[in-house]
PyMOL Python script that loads the backbone (N, CA, C, O; Angstrom):
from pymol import cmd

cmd.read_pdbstr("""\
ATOM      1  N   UNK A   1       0.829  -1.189   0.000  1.00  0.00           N
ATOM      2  CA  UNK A   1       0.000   0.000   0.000  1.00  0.00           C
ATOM      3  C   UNK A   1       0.872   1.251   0.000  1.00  0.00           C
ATOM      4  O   UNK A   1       1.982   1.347   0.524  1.00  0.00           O
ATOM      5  N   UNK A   2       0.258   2.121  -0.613  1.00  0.00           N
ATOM      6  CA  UNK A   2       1.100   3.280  -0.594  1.00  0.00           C
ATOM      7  C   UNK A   2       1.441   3.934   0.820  1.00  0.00           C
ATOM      8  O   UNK A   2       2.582   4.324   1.065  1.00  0.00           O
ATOM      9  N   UNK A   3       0.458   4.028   1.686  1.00  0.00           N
ATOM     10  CA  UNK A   3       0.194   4.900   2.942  1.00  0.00           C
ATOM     11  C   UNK A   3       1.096   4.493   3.601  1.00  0.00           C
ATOM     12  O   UNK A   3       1.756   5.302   4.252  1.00  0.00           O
ATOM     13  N   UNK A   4       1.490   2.708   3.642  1.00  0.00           N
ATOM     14  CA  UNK A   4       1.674   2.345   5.035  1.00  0.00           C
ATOM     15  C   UNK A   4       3.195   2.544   4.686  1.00  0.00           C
ATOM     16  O   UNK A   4       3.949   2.676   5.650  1.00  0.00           O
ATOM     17  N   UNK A   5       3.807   2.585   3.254  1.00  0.00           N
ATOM     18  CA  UNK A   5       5.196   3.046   2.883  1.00  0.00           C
ATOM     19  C   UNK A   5       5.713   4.243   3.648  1.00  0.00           C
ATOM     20  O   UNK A   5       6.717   4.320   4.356  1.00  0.00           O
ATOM     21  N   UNK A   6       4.707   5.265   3.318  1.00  0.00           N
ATOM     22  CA  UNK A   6       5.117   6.543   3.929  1.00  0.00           C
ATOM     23  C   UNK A   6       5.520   6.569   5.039  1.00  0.00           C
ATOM     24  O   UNK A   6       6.673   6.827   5.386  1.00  0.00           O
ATOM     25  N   UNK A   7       4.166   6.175   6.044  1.00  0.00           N
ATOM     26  CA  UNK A   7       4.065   6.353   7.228  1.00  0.00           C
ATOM     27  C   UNK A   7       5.519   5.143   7.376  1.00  0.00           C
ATOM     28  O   UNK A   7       6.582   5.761   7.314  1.00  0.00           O
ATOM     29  N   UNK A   8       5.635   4.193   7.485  1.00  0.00           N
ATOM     30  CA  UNK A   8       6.926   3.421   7.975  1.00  0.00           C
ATOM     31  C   UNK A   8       8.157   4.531   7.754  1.00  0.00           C
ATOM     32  O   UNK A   8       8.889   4.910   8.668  1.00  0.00           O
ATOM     33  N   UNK A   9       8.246   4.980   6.359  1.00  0.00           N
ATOM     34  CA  UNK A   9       9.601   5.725   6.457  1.00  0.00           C
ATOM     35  C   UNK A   9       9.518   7.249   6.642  1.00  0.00           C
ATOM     36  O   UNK A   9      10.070   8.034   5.871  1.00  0.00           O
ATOM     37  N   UNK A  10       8.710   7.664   7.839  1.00  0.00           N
ATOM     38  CA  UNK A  10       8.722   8.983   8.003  1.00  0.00           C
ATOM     39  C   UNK A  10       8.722   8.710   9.760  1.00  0.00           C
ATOM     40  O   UNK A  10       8.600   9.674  10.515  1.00  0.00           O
ATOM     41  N   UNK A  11       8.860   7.406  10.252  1.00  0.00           N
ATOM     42  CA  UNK A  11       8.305   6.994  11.517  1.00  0.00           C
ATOM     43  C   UNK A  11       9.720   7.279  12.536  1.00  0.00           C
ATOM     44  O   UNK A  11       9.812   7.678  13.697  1.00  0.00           O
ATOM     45  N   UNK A  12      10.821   6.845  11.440  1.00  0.00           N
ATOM     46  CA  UNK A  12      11.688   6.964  12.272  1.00  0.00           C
ATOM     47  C   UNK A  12      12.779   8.546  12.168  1.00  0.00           C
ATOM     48  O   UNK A  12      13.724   8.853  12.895  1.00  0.00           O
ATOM     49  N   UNK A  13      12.323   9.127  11.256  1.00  0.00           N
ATOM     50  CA  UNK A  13      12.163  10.859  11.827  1.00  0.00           C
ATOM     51  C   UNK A  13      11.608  11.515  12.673  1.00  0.00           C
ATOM     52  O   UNK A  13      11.859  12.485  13.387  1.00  0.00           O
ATOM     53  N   UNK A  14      10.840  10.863  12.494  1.00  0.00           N
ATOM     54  CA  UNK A  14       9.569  11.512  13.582  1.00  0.00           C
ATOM     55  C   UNK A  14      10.201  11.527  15.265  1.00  0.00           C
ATOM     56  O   UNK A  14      10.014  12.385  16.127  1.00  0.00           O
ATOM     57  N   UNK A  15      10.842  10.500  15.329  1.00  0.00           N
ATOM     58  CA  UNK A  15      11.245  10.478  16.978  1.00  0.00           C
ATOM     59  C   UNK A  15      12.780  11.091  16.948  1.00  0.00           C
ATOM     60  O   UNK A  15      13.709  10.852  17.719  1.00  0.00           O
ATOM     61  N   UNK A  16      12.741  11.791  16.025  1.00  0.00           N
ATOM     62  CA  UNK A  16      14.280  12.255  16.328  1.00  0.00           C
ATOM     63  C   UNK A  16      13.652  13.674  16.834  1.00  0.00           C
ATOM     64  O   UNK A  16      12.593  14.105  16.380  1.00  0.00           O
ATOM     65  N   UNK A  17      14.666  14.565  18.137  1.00  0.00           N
ATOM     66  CA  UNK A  17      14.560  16.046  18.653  1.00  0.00           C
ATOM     67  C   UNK A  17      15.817  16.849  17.849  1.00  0.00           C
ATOM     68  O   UNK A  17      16.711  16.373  17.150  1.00  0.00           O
ATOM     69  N   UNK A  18      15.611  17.877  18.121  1.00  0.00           N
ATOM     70  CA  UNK A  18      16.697  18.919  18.106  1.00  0.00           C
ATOM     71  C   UNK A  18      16.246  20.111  18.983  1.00  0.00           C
ATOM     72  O   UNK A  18      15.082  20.305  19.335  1.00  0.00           O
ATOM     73  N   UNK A  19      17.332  20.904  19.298  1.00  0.00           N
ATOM     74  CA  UNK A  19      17.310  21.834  20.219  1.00  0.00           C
ATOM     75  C   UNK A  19      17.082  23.073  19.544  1.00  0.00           C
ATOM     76  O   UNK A  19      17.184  22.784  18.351  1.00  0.00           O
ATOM     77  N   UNK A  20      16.857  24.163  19.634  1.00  0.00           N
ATOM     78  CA  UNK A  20      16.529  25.252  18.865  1.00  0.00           C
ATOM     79  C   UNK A  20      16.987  26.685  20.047  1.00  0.00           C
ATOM     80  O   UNK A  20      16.304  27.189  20.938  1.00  0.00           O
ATOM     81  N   UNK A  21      18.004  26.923  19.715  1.00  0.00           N
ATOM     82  CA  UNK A  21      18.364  28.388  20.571  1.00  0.00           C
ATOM     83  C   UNK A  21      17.654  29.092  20.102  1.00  0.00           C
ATOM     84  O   UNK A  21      17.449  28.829  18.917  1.00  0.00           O
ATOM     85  N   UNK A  22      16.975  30.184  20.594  1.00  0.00           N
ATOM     86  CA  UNK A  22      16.201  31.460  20.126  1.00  0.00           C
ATOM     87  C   UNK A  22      16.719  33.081  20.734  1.00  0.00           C
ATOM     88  O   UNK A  22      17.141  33.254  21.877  1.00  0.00           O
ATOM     89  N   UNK A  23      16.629  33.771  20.078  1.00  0.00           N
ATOM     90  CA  UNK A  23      16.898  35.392  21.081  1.00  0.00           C
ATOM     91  C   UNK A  23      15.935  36.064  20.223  1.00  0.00           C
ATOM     92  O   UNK A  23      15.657  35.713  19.077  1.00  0.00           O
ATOM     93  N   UNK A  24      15.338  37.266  20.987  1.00  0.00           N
ATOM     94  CA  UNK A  24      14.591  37.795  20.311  1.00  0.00           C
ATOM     95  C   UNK A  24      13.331  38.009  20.987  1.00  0.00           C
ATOM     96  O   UNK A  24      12.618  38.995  20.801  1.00  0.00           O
ATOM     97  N   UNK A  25      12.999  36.742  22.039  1.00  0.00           N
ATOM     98  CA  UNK A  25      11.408  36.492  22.296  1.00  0.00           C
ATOM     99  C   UNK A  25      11.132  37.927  23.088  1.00  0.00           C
ATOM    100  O   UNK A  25      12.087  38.554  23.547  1.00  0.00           O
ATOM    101  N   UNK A  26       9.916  38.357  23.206  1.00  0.00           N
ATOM    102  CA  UNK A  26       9.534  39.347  24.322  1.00  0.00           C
ATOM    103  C   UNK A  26       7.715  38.801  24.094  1.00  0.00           C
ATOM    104  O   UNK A  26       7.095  38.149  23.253  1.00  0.00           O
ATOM    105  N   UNK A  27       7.383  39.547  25.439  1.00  0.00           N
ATOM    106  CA  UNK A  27       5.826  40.184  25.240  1.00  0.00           C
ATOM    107  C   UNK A  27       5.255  40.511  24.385  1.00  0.00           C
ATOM    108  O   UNK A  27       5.515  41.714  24.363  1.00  0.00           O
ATOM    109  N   UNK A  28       4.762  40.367  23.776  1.00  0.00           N
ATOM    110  CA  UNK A  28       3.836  41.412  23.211  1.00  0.00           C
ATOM    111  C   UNK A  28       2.147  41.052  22.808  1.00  0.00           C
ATOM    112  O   UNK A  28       1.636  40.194  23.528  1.00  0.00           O
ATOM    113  N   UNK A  29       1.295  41.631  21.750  1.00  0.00           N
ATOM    114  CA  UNK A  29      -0.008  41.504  21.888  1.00  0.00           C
ATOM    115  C   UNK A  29      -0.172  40.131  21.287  1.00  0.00           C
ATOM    116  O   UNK A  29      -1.196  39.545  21.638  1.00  0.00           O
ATOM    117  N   UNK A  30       0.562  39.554  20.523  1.00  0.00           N
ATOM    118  CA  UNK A  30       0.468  38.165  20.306  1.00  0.00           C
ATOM    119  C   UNK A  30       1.192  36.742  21.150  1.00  0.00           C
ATOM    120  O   UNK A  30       0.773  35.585  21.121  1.00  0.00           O
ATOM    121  N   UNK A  31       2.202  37.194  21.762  1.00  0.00           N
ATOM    122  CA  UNK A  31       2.250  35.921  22.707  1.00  0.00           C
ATOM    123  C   UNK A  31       1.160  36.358  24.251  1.00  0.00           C
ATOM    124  O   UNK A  31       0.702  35.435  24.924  1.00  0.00           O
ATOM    125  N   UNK A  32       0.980  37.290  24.487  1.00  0.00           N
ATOM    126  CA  UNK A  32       0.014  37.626  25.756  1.00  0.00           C
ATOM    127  C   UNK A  32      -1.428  36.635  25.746  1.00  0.00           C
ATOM    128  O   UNK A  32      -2.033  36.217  26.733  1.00  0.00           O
ATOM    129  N   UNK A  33      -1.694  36.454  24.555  1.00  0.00           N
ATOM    130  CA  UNK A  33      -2.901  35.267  24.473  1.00  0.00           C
ATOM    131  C   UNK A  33      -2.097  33.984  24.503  1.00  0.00           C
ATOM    132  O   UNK A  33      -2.769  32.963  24.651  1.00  0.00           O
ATOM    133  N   UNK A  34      -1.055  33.869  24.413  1.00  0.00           N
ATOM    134  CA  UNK A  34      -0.216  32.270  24.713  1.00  0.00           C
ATOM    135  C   UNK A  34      -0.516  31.592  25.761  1.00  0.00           C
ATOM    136  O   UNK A  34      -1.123  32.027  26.739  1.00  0.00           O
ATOM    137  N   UNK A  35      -0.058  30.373  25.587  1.00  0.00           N
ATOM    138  CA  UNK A  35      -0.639  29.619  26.794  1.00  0.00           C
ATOM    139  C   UNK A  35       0.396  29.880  27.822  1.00  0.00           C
ATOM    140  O   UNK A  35       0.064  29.816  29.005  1.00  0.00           O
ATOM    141  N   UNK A  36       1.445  30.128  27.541  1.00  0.00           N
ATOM    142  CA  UNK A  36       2.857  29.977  28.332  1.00  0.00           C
ATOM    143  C   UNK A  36       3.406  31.437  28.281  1.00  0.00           C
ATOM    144  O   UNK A  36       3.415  32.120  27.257  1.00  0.00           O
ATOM    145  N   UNK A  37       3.850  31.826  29.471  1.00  0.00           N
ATOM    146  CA  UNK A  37       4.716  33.023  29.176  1.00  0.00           C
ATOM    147  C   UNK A  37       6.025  33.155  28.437  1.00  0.00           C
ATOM    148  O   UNK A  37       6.769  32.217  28.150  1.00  0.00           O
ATOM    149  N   UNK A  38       6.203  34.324  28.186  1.00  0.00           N
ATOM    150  CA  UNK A  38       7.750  34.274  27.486  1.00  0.00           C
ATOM    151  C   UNK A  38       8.530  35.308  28.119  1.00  0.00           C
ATOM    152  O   UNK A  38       7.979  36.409  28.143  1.00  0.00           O
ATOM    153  N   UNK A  39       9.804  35.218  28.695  1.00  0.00           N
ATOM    154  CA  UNK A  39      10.718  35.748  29.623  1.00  0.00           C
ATOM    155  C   UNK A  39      11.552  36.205  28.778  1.00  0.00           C
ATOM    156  O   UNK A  39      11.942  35.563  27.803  1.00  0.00           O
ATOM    157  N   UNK A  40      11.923  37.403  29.076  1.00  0.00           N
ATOM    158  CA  UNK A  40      13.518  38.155  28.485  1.00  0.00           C
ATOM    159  C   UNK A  40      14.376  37.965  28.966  1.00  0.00           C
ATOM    160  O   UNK A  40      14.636  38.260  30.132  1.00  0.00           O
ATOM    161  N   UNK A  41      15.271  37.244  27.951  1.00  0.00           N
ATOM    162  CA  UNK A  41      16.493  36.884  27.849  1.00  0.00           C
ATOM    163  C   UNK A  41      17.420  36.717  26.927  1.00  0.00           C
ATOM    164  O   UNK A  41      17.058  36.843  25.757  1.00  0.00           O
ATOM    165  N   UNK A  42      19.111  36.331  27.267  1.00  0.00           N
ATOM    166  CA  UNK A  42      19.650  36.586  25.850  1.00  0.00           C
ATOM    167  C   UNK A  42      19.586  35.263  24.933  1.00  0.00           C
ATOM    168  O   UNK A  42      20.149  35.144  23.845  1.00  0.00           O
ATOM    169  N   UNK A  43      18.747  34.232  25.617  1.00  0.00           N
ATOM    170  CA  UNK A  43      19.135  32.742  24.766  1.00  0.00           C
ATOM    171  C   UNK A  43      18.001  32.333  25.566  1.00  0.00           C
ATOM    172  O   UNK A  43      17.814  32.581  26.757  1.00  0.00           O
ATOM    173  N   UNK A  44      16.964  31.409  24.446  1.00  0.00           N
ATOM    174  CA  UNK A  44      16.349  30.329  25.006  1.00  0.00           C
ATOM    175  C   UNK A  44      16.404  29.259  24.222  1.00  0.00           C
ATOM    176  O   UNK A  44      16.649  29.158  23.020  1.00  0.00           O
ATOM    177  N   UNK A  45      16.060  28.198  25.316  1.00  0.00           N
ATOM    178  CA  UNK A  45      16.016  26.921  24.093  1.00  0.00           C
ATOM    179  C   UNK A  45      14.692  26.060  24.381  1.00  0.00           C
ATOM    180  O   UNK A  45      14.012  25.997  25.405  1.00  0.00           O
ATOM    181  N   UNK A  46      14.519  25.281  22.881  1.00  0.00           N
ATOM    182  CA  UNK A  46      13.357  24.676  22.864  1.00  0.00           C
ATOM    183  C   UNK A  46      13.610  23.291  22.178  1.00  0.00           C
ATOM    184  O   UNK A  46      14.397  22.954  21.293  1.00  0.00           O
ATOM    185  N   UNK A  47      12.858  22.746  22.749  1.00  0.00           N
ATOM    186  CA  UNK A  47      13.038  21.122  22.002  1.00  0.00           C
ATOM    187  C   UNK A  47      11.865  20.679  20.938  1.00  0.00           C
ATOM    188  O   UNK A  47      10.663  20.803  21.176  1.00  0.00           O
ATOM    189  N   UNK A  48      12.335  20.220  19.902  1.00  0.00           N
ATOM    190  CA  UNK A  48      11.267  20.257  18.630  1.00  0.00           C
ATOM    191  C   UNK A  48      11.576  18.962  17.817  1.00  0.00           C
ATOM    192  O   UNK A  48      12.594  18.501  17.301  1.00  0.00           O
ATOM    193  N   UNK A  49       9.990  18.478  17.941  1.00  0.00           N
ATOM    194  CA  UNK A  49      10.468  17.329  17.426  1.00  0.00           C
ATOM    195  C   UNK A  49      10.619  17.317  15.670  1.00  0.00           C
ATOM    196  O   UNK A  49      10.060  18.302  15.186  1.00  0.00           O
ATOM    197  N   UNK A  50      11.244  16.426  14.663  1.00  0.00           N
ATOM    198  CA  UNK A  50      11.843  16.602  13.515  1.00  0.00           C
ATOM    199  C   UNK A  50      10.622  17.229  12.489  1.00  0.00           C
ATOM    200  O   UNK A  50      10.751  18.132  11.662  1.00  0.00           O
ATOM    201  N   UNK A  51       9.029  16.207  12.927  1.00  0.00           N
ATOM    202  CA  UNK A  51       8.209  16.850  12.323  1.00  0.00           C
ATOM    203  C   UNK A  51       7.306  18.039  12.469  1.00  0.00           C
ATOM    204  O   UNK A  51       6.297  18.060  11.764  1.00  0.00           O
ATOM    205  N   UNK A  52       7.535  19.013  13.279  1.00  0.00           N
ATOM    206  CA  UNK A  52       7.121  20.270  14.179  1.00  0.00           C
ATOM    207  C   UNK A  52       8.214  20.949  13.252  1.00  0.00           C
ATOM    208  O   UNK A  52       7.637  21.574  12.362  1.00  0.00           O
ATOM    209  N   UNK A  53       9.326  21.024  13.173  1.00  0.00           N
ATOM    210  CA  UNK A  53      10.286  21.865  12.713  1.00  0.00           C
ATOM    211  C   UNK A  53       9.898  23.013  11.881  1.00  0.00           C
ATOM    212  O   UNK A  53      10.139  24.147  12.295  1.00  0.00           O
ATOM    213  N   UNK A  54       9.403  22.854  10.908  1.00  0.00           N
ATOM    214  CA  UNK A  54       8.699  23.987   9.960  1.00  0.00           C
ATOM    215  C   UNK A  54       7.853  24.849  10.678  1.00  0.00           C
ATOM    216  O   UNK A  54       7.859  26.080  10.687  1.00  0.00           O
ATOM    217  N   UNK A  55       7.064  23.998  11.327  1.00  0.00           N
ATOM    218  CA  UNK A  55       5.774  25.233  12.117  1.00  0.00           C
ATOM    219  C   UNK A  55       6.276  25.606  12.932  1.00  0.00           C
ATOM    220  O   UNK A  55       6.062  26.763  13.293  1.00  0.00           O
ATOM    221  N   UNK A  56       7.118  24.844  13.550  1.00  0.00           N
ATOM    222  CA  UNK A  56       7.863  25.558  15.358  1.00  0.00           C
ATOM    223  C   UNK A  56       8.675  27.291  14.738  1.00  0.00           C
ATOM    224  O   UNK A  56       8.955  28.358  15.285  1.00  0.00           O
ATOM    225  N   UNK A  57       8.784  26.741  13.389  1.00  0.00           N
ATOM    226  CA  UNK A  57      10.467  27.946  12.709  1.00  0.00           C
ATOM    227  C   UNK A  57       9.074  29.473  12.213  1.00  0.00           C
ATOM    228  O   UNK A  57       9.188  30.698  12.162  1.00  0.00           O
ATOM    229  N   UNK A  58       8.218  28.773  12.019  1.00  0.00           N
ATOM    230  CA  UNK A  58       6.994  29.966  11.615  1.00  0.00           C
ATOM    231  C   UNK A  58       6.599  30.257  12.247  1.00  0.00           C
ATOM    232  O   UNK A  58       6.256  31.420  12.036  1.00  0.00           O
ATOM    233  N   UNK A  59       6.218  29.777  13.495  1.00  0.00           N
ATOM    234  CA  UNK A  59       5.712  30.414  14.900  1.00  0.00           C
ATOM    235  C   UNK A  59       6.911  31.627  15.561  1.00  0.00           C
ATOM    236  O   UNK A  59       6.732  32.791  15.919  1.00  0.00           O
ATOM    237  N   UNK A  60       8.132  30.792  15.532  1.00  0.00           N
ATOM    238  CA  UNK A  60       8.906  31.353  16.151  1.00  0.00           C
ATOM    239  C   UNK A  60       9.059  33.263  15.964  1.00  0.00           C
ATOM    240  O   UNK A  60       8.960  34.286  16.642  1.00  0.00           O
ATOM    241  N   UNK A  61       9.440  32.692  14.181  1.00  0.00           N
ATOM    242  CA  UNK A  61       9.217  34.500  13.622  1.00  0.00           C
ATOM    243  C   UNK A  61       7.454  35.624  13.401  1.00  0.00           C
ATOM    244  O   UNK A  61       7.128  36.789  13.176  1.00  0.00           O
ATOM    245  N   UNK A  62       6.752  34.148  13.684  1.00  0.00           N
ATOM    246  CA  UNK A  62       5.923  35.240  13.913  1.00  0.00           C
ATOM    247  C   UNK A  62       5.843  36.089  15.462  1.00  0.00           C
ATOM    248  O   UNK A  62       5.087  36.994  15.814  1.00  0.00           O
ATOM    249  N   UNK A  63       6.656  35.575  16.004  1.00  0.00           N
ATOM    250  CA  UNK A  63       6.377  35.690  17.482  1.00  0.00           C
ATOM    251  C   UNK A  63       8.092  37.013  17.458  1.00  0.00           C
ATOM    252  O   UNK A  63       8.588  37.599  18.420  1.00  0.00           O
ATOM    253  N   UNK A  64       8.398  37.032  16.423  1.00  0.00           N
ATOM    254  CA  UNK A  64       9.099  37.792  16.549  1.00  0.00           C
ATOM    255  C   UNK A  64      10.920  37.438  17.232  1.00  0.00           C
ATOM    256  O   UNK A  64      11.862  38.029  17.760  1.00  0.00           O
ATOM    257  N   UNK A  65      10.613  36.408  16.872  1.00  0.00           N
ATOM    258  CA  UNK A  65      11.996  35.516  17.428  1.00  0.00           C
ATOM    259  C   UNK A  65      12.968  35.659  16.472  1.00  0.00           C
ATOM    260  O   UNK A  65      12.716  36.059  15.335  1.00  0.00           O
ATOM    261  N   UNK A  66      14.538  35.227  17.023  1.00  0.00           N
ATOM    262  CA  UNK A  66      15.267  34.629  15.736  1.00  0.00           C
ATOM    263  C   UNK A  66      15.598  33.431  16.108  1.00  0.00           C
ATOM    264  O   UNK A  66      15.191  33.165  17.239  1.00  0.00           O
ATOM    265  N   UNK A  67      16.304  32.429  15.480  1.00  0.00           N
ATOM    266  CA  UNK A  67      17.175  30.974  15.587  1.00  0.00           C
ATOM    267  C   UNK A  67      18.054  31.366  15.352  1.00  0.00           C
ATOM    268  O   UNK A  67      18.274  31.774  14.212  1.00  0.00           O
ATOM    269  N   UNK A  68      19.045  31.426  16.421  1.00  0.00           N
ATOM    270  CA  UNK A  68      20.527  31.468  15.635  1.00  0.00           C
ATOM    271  C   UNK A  68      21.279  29.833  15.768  1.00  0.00           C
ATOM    272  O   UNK A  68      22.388  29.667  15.260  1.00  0.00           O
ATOM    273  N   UNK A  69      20.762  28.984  16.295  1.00  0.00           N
ATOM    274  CA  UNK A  69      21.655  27.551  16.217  1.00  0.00           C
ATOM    275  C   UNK A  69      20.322  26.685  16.431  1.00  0.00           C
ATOM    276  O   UNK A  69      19.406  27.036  17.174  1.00  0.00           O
ATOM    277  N   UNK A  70      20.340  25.623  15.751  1.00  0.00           N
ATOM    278  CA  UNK A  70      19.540  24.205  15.822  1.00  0.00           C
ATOM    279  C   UNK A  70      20.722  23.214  15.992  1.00  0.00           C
ATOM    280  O   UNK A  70      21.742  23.452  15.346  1.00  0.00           O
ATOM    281  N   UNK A  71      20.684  22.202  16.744  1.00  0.00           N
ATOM    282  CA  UNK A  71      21.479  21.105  16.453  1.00  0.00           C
ATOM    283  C   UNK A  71      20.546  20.041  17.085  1.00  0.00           C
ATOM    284  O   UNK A  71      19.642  20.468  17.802  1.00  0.00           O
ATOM    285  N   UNK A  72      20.677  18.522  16.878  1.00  0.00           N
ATOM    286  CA  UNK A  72      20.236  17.400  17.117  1.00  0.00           C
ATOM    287  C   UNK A  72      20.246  17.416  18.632  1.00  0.00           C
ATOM    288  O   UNK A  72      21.013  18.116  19.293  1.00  0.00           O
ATOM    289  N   UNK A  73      19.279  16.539  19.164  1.00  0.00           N
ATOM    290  CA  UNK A  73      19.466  16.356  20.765  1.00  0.00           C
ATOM    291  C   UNK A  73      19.769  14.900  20.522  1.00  0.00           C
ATOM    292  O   UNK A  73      18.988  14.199  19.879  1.00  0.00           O
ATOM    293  N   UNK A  74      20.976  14.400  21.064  1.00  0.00           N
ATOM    294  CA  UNK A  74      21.584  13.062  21.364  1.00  0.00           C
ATOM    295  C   UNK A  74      21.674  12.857  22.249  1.00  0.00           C
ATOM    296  O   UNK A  74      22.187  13.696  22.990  1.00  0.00           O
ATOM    297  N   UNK A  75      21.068  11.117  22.963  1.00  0.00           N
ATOM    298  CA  UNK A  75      20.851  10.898  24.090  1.00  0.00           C
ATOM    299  C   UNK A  75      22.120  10.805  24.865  1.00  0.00           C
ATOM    300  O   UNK A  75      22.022  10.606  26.076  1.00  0.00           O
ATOM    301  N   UNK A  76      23.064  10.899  24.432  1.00  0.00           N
ATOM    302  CA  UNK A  76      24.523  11.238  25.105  1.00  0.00           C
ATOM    303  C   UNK A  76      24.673  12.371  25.591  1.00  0.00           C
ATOM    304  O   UNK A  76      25.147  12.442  26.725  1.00  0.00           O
ATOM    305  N   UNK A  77      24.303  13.622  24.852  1.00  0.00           N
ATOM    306  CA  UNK A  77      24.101  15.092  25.347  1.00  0.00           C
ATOM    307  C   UNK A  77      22.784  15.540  25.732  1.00  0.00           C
ATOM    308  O   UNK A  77      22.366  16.423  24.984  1.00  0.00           O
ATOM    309  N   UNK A  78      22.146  15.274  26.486  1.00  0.00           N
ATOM    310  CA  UNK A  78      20.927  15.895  26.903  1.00  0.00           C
ATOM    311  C   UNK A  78      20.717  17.079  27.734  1.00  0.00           C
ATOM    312  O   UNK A  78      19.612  17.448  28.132  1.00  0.00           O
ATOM    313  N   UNK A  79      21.735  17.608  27.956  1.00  0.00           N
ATOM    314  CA  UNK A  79      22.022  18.717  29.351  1.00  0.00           C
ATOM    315  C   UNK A  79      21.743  20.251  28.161  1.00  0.00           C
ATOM    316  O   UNK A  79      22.461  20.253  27.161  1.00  0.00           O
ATOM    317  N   UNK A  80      21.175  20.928  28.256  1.00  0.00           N
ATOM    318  CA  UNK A  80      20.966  22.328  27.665  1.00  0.00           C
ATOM    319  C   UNK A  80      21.461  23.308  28.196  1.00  0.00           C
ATOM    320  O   UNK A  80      20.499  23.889  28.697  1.00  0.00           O
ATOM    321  N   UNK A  81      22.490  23.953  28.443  1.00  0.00           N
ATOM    322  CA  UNK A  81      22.694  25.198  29.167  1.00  0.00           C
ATOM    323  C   UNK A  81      23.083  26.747  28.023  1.00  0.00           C
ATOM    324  O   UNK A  81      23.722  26.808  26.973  1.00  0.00           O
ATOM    325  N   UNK A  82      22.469  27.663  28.708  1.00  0.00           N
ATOM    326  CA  UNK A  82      22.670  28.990  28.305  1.00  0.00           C
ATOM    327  C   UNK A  82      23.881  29.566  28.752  1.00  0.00           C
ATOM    328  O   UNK A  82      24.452  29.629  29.841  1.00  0.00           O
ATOM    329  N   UNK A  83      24.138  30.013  27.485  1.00  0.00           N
ATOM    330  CA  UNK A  83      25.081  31.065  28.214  1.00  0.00           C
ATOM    331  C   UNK A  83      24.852  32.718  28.342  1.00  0.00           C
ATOM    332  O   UNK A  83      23.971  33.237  27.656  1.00  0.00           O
ATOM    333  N   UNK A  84      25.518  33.377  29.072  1.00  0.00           N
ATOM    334  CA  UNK A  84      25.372  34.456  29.535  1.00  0.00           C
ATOM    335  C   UNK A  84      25.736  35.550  28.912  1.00  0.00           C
ATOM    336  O   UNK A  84      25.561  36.648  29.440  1.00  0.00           O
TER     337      UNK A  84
END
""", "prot")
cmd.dss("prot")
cmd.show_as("cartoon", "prot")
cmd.util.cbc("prot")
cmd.orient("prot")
């Protein structure tokens, strides 16, 4: 079947993360209806899974964000820290 092709080889993308640094975020009249607040700072990070990536990257700039680094989350490196 065609479907079940797809879905098998899109299955094991799907569980892969990556990390997504952001700067940029603030307040304003469109994250204030968010579910979650957003804090000022010089770096945040977010975890996104492989198939979110596109919408997470369109949300982000609509929200007025930038990405300056994505890289893979490997279960060897799982620790996230900001720097200052």
């Amino acid at each position: 079947m065609l479907g079940s092709y797809a879905t098998s080889a899109s299955s094991s993308s799907d569980s892969r993360m990556f990390v997504y640094e952001l700067t940029g975020l603030s307040e304003n009249e469109v994250t204030a209806n968010h579910q979650s607040p957003i804090r000022k700072s010089h770096s945040q990070f977010i975890q996104v899974p492989f198939h979110r990536m596109s919408e997470e990257m369109q949300r982000i700039t609509m929200l007025g964000g930038t990405i300056v680094n994505i890289r893979p989350l490997d279960s060897s490196s799982e620790e996230v820290t900001a720097e200052d």
